[in-house]
N, C-alpha and C positions, 0 to 999 in steps of 0.2 A: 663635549660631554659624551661620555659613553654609557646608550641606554643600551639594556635587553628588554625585549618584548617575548612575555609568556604566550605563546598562540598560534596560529599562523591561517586566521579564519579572518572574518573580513577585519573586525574591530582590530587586529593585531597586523594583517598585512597595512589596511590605513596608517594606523599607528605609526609603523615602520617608515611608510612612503614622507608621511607629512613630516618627521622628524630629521629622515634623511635630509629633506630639503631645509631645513633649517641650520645643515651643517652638522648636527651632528653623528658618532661613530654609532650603529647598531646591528644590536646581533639579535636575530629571532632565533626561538626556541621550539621546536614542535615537536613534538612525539612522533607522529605520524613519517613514515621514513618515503613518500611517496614519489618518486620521479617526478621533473615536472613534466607536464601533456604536451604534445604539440601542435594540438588544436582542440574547439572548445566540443568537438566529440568524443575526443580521446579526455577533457577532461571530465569530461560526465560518466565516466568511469573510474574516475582517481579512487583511491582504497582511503578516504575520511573516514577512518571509525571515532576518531577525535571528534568527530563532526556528524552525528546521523541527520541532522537537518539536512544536510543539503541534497539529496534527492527528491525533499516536498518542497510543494509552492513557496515561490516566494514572491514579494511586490516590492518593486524597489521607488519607493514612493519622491514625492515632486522635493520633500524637502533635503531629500539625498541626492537628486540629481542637480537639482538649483547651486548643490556645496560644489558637486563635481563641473560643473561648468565652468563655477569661477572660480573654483581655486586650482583646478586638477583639470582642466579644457585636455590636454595631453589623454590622459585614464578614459575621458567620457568619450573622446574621438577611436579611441582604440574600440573601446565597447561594441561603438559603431561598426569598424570594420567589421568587426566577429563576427557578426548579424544579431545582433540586438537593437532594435528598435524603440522610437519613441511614440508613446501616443497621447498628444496632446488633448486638453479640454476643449471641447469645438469641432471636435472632426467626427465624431463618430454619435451625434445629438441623437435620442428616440424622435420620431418625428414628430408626436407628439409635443415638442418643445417649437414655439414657434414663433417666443418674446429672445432667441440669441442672437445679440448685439455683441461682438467680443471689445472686452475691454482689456486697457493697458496689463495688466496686473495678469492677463491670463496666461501670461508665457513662462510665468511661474509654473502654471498649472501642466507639467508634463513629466510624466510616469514613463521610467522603461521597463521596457518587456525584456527579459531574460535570465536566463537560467542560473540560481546560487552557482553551479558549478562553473559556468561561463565568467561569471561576476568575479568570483576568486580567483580565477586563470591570472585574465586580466590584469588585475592588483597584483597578484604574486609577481609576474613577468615583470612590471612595472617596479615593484620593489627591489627583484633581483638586478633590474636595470640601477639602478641606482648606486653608485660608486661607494657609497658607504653602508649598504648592508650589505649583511653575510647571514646564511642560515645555520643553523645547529640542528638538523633533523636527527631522528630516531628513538630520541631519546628525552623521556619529561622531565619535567622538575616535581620533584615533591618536598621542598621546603624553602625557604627565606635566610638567607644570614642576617644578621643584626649587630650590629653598633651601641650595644650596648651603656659609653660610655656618656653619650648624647639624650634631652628629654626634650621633644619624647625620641625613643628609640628609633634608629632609624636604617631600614632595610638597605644593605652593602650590596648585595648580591642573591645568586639560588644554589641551591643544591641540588642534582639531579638524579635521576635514581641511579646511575650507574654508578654513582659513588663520588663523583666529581663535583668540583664547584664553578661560577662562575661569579667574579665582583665586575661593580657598575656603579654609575655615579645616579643611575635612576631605572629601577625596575616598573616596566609598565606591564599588567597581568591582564591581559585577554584571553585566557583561556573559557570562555565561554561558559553557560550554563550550570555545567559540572565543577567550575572553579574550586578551588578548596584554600583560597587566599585565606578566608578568616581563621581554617582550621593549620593554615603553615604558621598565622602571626600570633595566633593563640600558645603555639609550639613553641614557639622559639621566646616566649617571654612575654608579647603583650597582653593588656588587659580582653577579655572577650568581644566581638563584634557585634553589637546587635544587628538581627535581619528580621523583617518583615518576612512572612511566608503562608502566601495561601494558593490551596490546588486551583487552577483552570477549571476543572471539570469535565475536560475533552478528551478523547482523543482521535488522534487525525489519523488520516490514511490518502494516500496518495499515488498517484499514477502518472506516468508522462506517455506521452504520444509522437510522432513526427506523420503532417499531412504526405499522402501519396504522392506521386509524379502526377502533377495536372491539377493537383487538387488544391483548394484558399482557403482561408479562415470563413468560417460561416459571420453573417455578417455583425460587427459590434455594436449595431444600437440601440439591442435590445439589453434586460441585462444578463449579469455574467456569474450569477450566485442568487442564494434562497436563506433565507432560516427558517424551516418548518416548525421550529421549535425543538423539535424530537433531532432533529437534522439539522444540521449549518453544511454548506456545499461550496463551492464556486470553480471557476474557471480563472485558468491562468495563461497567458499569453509568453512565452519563450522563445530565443533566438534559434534562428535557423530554419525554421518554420515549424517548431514542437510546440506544444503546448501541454500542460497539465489539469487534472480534476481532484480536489481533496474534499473530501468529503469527514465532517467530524459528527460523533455522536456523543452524548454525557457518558461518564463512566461508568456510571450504573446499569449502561443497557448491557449487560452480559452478551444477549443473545445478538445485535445490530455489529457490537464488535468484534464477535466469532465468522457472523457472515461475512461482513464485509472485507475481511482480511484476504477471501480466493477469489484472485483476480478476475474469472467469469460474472460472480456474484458483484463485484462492485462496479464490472463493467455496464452491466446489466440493470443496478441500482440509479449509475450516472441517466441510461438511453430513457429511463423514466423522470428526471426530473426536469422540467420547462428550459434550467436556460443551461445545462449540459449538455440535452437531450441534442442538437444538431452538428455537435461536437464530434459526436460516436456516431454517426449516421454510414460510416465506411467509408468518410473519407480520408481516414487516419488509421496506423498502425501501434500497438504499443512499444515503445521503446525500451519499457522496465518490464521483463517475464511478471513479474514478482508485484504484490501490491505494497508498501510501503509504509510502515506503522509506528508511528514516534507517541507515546503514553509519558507518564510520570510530568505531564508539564505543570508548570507551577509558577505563577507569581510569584518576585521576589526580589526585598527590596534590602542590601546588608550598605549599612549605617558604620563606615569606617572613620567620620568625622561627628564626634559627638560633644553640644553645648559647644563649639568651637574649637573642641581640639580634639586633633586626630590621633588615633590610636598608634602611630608610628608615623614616620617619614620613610621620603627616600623611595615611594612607591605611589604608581597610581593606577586603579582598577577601572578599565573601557570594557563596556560594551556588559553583555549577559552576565559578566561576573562584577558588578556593581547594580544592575537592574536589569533583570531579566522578566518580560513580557508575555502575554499570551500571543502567540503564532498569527490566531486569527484572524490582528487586526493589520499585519502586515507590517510590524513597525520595527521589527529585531533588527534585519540590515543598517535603516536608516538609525537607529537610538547608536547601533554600533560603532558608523561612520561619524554621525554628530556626533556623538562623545569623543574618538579618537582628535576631529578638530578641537573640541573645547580644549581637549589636555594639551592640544600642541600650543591654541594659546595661553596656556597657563604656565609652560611652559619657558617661553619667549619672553611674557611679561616677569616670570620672578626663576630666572636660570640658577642662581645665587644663591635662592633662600629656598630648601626642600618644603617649609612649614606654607610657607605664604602661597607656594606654588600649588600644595595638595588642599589647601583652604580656596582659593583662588577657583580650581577646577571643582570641588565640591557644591561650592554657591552658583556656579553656573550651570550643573547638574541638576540643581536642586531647583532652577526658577526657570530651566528652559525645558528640560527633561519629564522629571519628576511628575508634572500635572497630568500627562498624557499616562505613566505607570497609573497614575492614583483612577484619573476615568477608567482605564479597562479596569482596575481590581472590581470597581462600584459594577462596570458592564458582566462583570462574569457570576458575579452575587447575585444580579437580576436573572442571568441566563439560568443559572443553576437550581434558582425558585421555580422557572417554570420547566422548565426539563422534567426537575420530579414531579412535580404536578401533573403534566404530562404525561410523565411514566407507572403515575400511582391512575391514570381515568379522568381526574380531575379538573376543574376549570382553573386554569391560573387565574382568569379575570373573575372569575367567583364573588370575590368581597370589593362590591361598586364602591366601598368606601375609604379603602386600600389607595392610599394617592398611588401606587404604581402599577394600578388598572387605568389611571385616568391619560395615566404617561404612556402605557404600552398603546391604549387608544390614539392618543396623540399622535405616536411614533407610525404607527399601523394604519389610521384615515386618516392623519393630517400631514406628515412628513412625505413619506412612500409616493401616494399620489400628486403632493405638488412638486417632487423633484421629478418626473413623468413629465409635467405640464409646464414646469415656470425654471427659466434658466437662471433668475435671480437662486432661489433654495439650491437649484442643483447644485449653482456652482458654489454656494457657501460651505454646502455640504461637500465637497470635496477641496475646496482650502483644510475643510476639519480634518477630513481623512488623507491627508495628505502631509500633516503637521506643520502648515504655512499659516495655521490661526491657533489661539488657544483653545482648549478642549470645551470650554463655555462660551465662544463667540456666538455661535450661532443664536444660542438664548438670548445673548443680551444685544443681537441685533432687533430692535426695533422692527425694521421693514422687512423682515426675515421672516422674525417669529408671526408675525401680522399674516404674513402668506399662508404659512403653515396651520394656524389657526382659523383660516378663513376657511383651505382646503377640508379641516374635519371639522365645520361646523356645517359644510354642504354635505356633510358625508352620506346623510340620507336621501341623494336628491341624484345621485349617481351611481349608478351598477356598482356591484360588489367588488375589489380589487381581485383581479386574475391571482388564482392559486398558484404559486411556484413549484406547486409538488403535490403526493398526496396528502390534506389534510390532517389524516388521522394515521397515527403511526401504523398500526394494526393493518391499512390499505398497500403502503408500502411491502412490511415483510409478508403478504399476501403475494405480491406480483414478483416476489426473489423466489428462485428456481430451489427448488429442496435439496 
C-alpha cells in the first residue's frame, strides 16, 4: 500500500515510521523545506514555522514512552544517546514521603526529559532510515482528490499548492493544529465536519536555558510548577543539560502578556516564583535571545465519523488535527504518538476495507483518547471562572454553596498536601497525569480518595500549605521591573 503522510511533526513522522514497518510505500509531505540537523543543537534551530510549538515546553509523558519501549526500543535507545534522559517515579521523592514502597507497576511510571526539537530529530532520522519512506519537502498540500464514484467518497490523493498532485491508496493528515482537513473535504464534495471548539484561555510563553560548565540541575524533590491562579508556571527538564520555564497567564490579562513577552521581565518574573526560583539563580544561560509566545490556543474536537459513518474514506486524521489539546497538560506529543499507533493498528487489522479501517481507528480514538480531551475541556472551564474572578478582585471561593468551592478545597487542602506526604496519592496522581489510568481513577479509587479526604478534613490541624508565588496578582506585577 501506498500511504502519504500530511506533516512531518511528531504525529506524522510516527506515522510514517510505524507504517514503514509494516511494509508499506510512504511518502511524507511538509511544507517546511528544512535541511536535516546534525545534531540535536543544530536541530533546536531548525526553521518549523509549520510548527511554532516546538521551541516551548514540552512533557513527553510515561504513556508515550511505555509505546516507545515496546514497540520502537530502536527510537527510545536513540533518544538516549542524544542526551535525553529518563526520570522515573521513585527517584526524585519530597522527603516528606516516607510510606515509598516501589511497586511492580512503577516502571511504567517513567517520563523523558527532552527537547520537542531533539524528539523530532530523532523520529525524522529514524523515519528517513527507513527503506520505504521518501520526503516531499517545500511544498504543502491545500486540497484532497476524491473518488467520487464510491459511498462514501473516498480520498485518492492531495493537491499541493504548487499545482501538482499526488495519488495513494491511503492519505494520513497530521498536519497539526492548523489542519484545514475539514475545510479540503468540505471542497472537494463532502458533507460538512462537525468540530467541537472552545478557547484554552492561555497564553504561554517560554524560554529555554542550557546549565554552565560545572553547574547541575537544582535539586528535583521539590516541586517543578504553581498555579497561582492569575498565573500557571512550571519547569521543564531537556536533553543536554537545558532546561525550560513557561509560564501562562488568561487572556484577559492584557497588561501580564505585554510584560511578560521582554525576556529580562519574564526572567525576572521566573527568579520570584518558589519552584523556578533556583533554576535562574546563575547557574544557567539562556539559549532562546527571545522569549517565546504561542496564543490562539483552542480545544478542539472535529467529528469526521458521524452516527457510524464517515464523511469519506480513504483517509485518516492523527494527532492535533483530529484532537487537539490544551499545552498545559503535557499531552499533545503523547495523543500524537498514541493516535499514530492506533491508526497503524487499524490499519493492519482492515488493510482491504478503507470504511472498517477509518471506523476501526475512530472507536478506538473515541474510548482511549477522547476521555482525557473531554477532562481538560471541564479543566480549562474551571480555570477560566477563576482567572476572571481573579482578575475582576473577586473571591472565586465566594459562594460556599457552589459544589466547585468545595472541589477547589478538596483539590487545594486534601489533594496538594497528601501527595507531599503519602506515596500511595502521589503515585495515583501521576498514573493520571501520565495517561496510564483513566481520567476518573483516581475518584473512584476507594483507598485513594479516603487519603485525600482525610488530608483536608485535617486541614485545620496543620500550617497553611507553602505559597508557590505571590498570592495576590497585584504583588507579583509589583516586583516586575517598569
Amino acid at each position: 500500500m501506498h500511504v502519504i503522510v500530511v506533516g512531518g511533526g511528531v504525529a506524522g513522522l510516527g506515522s510514517a515510521m510505524v507504517l514503514a514497518r509494516q511494509g508499506h510505500e510512504v511518502t511524507v509531505v511538509e511544507r517546511d523545506p528544512t535541511p536535516m540537523p546534525a545534531s540535536a543543537d543544530e536541530a533546536f534551530e531548525w526553521d518549523r514555522r509549520g510548527a511554532p510549538q516546538v521551541r516551548h515546553s514540552h512533557a513527553f509523558l510515561a504513556r508515550l514512552v511505555g509505546l516507545l519501549k515496546k514497540d520502537y526500543a530502536d527510537v527510545y535507545a536513540a533518544l538516549l544517546r542524544e542526551g535525553a534522559t529518563e526520570m522515573r517515579f521513585g527517584d526524585d521523592l519530597p522527603p516528606t514521603i516516607t510510606n515509598f514502597e516501589r511497586q511492580p507497576d512503577d516502571d511504567e511510571l517513567a517520563m523523558l526529559a527532552c527537547r520537542r526539537t531533539t524528539f523530532e530529530w530523532v523520529l525524522r532520522r529514524t523515519a528517513m532510515e527507513e527503506g520505504d519512506v521518501r520526503f516531499h519537502v517545500g511544498t504543502g498540500v491545500d486540497g484532497v482528490l476524491l473518488d467520487r464514484t464510491e459511498q462514501p467518497l473516498r480520498v485518492t490523493g492531495v493537491h499541493l499548492e504548487d499545482g501538482s498532485e499526488l495519488t495513494a491508496d491511503l492519505v494520513v493528515v497530521a498536519a497539526g493544529r492548523r489542519s484545514s482537513l475539514s475545510d479540503w473535504l468540505q471542497a472537494a464534495g463532502t458533507e460538512p465536519v462537525a468540530e467541537e471548539v472552545e478557547d484554552t484561555g492561555i497564553v504561554y510563553f517560554s524560554r529555554f536555558y542550557r546549565l554552565r560548565d560545572g553547574e547541575e540541575y537544582p535539586p528535583r524533590t521539590g516541586p517543578i510548577g504553581g498555579d497561582l491562579g492569575y498565573l500557571k508556571y512550571g519547569v521543564f527538564v531537556g536533553d543536554n543539560q537545558t532546561f525550560s520555564v513557561t509560564l501562562a497567564t488568561p487572556t484577559s490579562d492584557d497588561e501580564l502578556r505585554k510584560r511578560l513577552a521582554d525576556p529580562a521581565t519574564f526572567d525576572h518574573c521566573a527568579r520570584n516564583l518558589v519552584a523556578t526560583a533556583p533554576w535562574l539563580d546563575g547557574r544557567a544561560e539562556p539559549i532562546t535571545p527571545d522569549v517565546h509566545v504561542m496564543a490562539g490556543l483552542l480545544n478542539r474536537h472535529r467529528q469526521y465519523v458521524k452516527d457510524g459513518v464517515p464523511v469519506a474514506t480513504g483517509f485518516i486524521p492523527v494527532g492535533d488535527a483530529v484532537i487537539c489539546s490544551n499545552p498545559l497538560y503535557g499531552r499533545g506529543c503523547a495523543f500524537a504518538f498514541w493516535g499514530a499507533h492506533l491508526m497503524a493498528e487499524a490499519v493492519a487489522t482492515h488493510p482491504d476495507d478503507p470504511t472498517a479501517m477509518l471506523l476501526a481507528y475512530d472507536r478506538a480514538l473515541q474510548e482511549e483518547v477522547f476521555p482525557w480531551y473531554r477532562a481538560g475541556v471541564d479543566q480549562d472551564a474551571e480555570a477560566r471562572r477563576v482567572a476572571a474572578a481573579l482578575l475582576a478582585g473577586e473571591d472565586p471561593d465566594g459562594d460556599a454553596t457552589d459544589p466547585r468551592t468545595f472541589m477547589r478545597s478538596v483539590f487545594r487542602d486534601g489533594l496538594v498536601p497528601a501527595m507531599r506526604s503519602d506515596a500511595v496519592v502521589l503515585r495515583a496522581f501521576f498514573r493520571s497525569f501520565n495517561l496510564l489510568s483513566t481520567p476518573d481513577a483516581m475518584m473512584k479509587d476507594t483507598d485513594v480518595s479516603a487519603r485525600v479526604l482525610a488530608a483536608w478534613q485535617d486541614r485545620e490541624n496543620r500550617p497553611p500549605e507553602p505559597p508557590m508565588g505571590p498570592a495576590v496578582r497585584a504583588e507579583l506585577v509589583a516586583l516586575l521591573p517598569v
